[in-house]
C-alpha positions as CSV (number, residue, x, y, z in Angstrom):
1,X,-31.2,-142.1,-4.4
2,X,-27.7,-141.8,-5.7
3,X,-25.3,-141.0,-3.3
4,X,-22.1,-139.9,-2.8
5,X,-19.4,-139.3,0.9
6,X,-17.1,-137.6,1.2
7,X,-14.6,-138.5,4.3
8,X,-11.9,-137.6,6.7
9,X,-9.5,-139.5,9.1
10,X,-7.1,-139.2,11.5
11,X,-5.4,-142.3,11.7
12,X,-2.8,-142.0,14.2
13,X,0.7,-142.5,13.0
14,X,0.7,-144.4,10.0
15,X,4.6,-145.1,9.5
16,X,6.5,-147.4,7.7
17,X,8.1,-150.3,9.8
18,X,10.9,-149.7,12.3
19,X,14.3,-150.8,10.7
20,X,15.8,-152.9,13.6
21,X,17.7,-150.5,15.7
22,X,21.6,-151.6,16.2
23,X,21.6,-150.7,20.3
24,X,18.3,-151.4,22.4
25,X,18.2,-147.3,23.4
26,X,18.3,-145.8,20.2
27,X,15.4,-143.6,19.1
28,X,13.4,-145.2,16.0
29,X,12.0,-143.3,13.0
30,X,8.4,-143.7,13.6
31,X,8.8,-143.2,18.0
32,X,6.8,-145.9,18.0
33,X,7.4,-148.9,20.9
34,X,8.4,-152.1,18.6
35,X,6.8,-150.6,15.5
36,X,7.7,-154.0,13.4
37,X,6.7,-155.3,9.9
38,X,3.5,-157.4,11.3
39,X,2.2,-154.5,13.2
40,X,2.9,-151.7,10.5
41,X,0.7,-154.7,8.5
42,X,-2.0,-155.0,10.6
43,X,-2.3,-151.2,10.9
44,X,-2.8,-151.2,7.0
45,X,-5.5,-153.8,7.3
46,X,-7.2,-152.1,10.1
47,X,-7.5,-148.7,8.5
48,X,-8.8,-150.2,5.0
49,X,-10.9,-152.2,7.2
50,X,-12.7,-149.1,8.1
51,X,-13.6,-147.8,4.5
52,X,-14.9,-151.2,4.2
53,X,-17.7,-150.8,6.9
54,X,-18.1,-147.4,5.6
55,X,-19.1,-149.1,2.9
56,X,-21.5,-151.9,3.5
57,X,-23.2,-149.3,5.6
58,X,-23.7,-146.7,3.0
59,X,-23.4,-148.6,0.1
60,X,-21.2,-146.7,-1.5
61,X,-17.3,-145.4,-1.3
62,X,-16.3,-142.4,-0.5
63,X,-15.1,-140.6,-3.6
64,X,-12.6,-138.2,-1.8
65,X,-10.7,-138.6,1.6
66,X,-8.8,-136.4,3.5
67,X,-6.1,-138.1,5.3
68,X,-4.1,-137.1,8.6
69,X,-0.8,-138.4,10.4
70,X,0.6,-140.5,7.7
71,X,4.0,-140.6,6.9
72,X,5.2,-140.3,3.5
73,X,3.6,-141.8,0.5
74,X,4.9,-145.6,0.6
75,X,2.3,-145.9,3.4
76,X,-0.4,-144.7,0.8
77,X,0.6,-146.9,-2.1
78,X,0.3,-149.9,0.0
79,X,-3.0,-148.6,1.2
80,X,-4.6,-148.4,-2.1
81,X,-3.8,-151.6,-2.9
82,X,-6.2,-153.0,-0.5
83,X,-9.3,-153.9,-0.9
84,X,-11.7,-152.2,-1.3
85,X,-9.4,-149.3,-2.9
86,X,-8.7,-151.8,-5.3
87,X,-5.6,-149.8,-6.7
88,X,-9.0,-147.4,-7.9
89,X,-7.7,-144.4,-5.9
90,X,-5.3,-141.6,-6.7
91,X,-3.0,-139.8,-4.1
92,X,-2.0,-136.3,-3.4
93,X,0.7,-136.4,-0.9
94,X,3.6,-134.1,-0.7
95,X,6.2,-134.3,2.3
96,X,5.6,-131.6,4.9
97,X,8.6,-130.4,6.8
98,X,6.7,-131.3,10.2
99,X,9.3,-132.3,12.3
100,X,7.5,-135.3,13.5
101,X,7.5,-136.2,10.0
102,X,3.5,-136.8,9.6
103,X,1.8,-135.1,6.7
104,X,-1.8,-134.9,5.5
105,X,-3.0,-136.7,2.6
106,X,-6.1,-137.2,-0.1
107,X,-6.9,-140.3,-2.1
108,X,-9.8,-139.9,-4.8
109,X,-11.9,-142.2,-6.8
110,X,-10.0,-142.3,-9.8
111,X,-13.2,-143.1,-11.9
112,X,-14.8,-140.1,-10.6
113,X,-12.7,-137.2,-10.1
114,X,-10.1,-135.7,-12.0
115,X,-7.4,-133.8,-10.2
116,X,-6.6,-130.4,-12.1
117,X,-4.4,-128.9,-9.7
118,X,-2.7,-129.1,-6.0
119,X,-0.2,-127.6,-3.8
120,X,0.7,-127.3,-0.1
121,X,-0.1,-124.5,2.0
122,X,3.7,-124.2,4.2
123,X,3.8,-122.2,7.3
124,X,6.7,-121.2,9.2
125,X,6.4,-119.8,12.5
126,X,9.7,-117.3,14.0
127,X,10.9,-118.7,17.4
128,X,11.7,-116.6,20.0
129,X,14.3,-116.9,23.1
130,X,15.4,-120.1,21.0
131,X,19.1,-120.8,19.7
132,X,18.0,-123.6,17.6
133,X,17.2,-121.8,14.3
134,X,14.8,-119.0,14.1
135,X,11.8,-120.6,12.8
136,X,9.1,-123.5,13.6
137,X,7.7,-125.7,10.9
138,X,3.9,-127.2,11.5
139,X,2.3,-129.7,9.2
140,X,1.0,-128.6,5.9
141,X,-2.2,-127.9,4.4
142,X,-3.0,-129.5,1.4
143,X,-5.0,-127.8,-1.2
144,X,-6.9,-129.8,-4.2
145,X,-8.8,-128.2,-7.1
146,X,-10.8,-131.3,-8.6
147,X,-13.4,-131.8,-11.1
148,X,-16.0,-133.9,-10.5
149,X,-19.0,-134.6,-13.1
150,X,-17.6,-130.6,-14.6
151,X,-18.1,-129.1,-11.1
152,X,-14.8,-127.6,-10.1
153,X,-14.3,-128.7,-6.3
154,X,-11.3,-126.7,-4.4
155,X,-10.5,-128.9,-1.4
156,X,-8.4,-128.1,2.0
157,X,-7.3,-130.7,4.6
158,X,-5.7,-129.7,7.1
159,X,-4.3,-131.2,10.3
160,X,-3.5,-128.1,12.9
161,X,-1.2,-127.6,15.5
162,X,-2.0,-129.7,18.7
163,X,-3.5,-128.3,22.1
164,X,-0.7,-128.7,23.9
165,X,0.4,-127.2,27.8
166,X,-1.5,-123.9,28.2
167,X,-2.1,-124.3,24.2
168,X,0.8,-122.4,23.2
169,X,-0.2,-123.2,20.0
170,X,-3.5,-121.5,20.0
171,X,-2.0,-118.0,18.0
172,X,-0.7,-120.7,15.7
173,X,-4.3,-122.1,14.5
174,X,-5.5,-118.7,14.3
175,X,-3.0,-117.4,11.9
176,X,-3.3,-120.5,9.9
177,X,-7.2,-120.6,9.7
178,X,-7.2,-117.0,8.9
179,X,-4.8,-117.7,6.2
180,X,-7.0,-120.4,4.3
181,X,-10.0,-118.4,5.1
182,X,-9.3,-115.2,2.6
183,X,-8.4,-117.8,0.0
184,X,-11.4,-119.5,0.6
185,X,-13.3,-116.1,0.4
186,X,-11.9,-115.5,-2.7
187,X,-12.9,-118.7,-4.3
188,X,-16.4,-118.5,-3.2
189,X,-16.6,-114.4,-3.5
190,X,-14.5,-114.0,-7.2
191,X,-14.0,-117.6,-8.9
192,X,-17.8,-118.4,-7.4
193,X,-16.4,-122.2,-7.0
194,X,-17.2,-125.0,-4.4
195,X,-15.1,-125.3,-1.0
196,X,-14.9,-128.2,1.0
197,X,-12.1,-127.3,4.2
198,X,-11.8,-130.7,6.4
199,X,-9.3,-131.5,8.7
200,X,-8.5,-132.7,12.3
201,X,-8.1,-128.8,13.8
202,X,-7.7,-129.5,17.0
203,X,-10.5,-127.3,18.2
204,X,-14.0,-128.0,18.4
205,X,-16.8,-126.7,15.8
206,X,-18.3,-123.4,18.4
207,X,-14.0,-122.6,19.3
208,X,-14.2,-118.9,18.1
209,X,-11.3,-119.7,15.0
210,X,-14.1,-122.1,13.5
211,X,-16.9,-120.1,13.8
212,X,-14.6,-116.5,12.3
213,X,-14.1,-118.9,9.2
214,X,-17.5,-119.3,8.4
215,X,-18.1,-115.4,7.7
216,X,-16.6,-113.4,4.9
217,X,-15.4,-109.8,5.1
218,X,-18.9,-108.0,5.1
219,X,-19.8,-110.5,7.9
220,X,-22.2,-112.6,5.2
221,X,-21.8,-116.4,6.4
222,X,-20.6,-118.3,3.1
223,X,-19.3,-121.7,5.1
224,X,-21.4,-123.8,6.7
225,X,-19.9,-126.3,9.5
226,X,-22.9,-129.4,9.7
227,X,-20.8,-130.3,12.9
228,X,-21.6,-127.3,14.8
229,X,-25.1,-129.6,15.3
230,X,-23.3,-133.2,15.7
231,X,-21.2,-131.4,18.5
232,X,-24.3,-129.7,20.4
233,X,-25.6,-133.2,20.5
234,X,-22.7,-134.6,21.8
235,X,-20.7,-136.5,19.0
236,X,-17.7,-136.8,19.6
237,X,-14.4,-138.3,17.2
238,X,-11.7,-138.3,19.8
239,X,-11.3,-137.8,23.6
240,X,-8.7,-136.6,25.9
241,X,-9.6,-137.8,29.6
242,X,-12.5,-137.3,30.3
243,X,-13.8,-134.5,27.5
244,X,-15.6,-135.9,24.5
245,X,-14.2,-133.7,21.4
246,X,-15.4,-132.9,18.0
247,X,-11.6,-131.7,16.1
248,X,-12.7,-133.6,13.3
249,X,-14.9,-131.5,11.1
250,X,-15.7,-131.2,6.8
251,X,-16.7,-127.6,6.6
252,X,-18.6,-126.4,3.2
253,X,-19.6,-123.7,1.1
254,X,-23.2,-122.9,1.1
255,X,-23.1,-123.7,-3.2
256,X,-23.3,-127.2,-2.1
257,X,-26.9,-126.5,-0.6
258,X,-28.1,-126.1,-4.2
259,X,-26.4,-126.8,-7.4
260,X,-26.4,-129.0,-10.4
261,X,-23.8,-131.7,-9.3
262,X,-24.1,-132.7,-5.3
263,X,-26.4,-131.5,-2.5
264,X,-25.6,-131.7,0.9
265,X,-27.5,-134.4,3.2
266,X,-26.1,-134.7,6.6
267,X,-23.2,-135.0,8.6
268,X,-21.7,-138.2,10.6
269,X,-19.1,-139.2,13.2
270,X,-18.1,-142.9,12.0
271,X,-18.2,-144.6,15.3
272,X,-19.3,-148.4,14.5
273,X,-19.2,-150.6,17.3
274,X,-16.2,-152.5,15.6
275,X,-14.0,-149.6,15.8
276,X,-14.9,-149.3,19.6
277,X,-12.8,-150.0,22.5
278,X,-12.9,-153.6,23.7
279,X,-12.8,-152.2,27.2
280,X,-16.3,-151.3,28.9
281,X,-14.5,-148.3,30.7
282,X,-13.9,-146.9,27.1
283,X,-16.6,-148.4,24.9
284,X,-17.6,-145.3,23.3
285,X,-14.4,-144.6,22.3
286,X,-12.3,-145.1,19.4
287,X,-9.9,-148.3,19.7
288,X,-6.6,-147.0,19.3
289,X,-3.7,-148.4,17.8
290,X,-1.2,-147.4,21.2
291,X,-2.2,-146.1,24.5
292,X,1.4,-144.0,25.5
293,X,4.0,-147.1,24.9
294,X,1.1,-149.7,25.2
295,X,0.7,-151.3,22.0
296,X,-3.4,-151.9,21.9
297,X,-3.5,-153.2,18.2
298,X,-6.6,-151.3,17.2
299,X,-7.7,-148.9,14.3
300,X,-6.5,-144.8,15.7
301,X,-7.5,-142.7,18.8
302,X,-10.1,-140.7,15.8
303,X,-13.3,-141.9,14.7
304,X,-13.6,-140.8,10.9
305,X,-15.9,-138.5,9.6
306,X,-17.8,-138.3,6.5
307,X,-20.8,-136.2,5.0
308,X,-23.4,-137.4,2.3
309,X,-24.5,-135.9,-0.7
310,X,-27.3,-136.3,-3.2
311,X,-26.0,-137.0,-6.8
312,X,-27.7,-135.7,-9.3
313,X,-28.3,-137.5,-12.0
């Protein structure tokens, strides 16, 4: 069977080195603990690393993937050039005015896809009782329209704002999701094209802002989330204590049950044992590259996430 993935990852500040700060206290770009040259390198060998396995398990590359928390496009180019990119992949990466200066990203199989068009989806957000300027910026969402064997594919990815005390930020995702949704609607209701939303959201697949998006105006359900199922069985792609979370997702619209082009398989949290914790008191949990200040060396704190489709010949 002919197969193709598409993926998502979150992999946890990917910045550019440190320069070497000129007094011991200063704050560094990335506000990352001794964020040096060998460890921005290891980093870059870690993540490819990953598509790698991805790949001798499937057998196969994915042909699109949704990126989170990297940092300008540098850290991209010198990703591509790895094996087993292979300098094969295109990027669409445009800086986002998030102030922690971490943007979303996509590379594509060059050989496969064609991109026709893309922008970013800005949101600005009034603050109130604040005297610092009168609005607050949150990370972008990226939007793709690409062609792929002449099916038009119109791609989100999306990294939303972060559950933070009392999640604050809760009205935030809601306004944001609602947003994308009605121009999802309109693709899928008007242009009749194929939607692929995937993100980390910062909310889990039954959270009542991911289950609104699935349903259009007249209540007819024209998303489907395959992750719903993963998460009722208890995959998770990050933790936070002691809660196993699914914020990870690839949400689709239901023309990729049955068309011409790709048909949707199954859904997968990425979770091979080599991208584990090395300590048994974490084991089923991503290796990350810093616990707070503690550099760990590892891959990030999010497993990847990828679903498979039939390719039609």
């Amino acid at each position: 069977m002919l197969m193709e993935l598409f993926s998502f990852y979150n992999v946890e500040n990917l910045f550019l080195p440190d320069p070497k700060p000129i007094h011991k206290l200063d704050p560094t770009k990335s506000g990352l603990r001794n964020w040096d040259e060998k460890r921005y390198k290891n980093k870059l060998f870690k993540i490819s690393h990953v598509f790698q396995l991805m790949k001798e398990e499937n057998g196969v590359m994915p042909f699109i993937i949704g990126l989170s928390e990297v940092s300008g496009r540098k850290v991209l180019e010198d990703l591509v050039k790895m094996e087993p990119f292979n300098s094969g992949y295109g990027i669409v990466h445009y800086n986002s005015m998030d102030e922690r200066k971490v943007d979303v990203a996509m590379l594509y199989d060059k050989n496969k896809v064609e991109v026709i068009d893309s922008e970013t989806i800005t949101f600005f957000f009034e603050i109130l009782n604040k005297n610092t300027g009168n609005y607050d910026t949150t990370r972008d969402v990226l939007f793709s329209k690409v062609r792929y064997k002449g099916e038009i594919i119109n791609v989100f990815i999306a990294h939303l704002p972060s559950k933070r005390e009392k999640d604050i930020n809760q009205p935030k995702r809601a306004f944001i999701l609602n947003e994308i949704r009605e121009r999802i609607m309109k693709i899928v209701n008007v242009e009749k094209e194929h939607v692929i939303l995937c993100g980390d959201f910062n909310e889990n697949p039954d959270d009542e802002n991911l289950v609104k998006i699935l349903y259009d105006n007249d209540h007819e359900k024209v998303l489907m989330n395959p992750f719903q199922e993963l998460f009722s069985t208890r995959n998770y792609s990050t933790f936070h204590y002691k809660s196993g979370l699914l914020y990870d997702q690839i949400i689709m619209s239901r023309s990729l049950l049955n068309n011409n082009t790709l048909i949707f398989q199954d859904a997968h949290v990425f979770n091979s044992e080599k991208i584990r914790s090395r300590t048994r008191k974490f084991e089923d949990r991503p290796f990350r590259t810093y616990a707070g200040t503690r550099y760990l060396g590892g891959y990030s704190d999010h497993f990847p996430v990828f679903v498979k489709f039939k390719r039609l010949p």
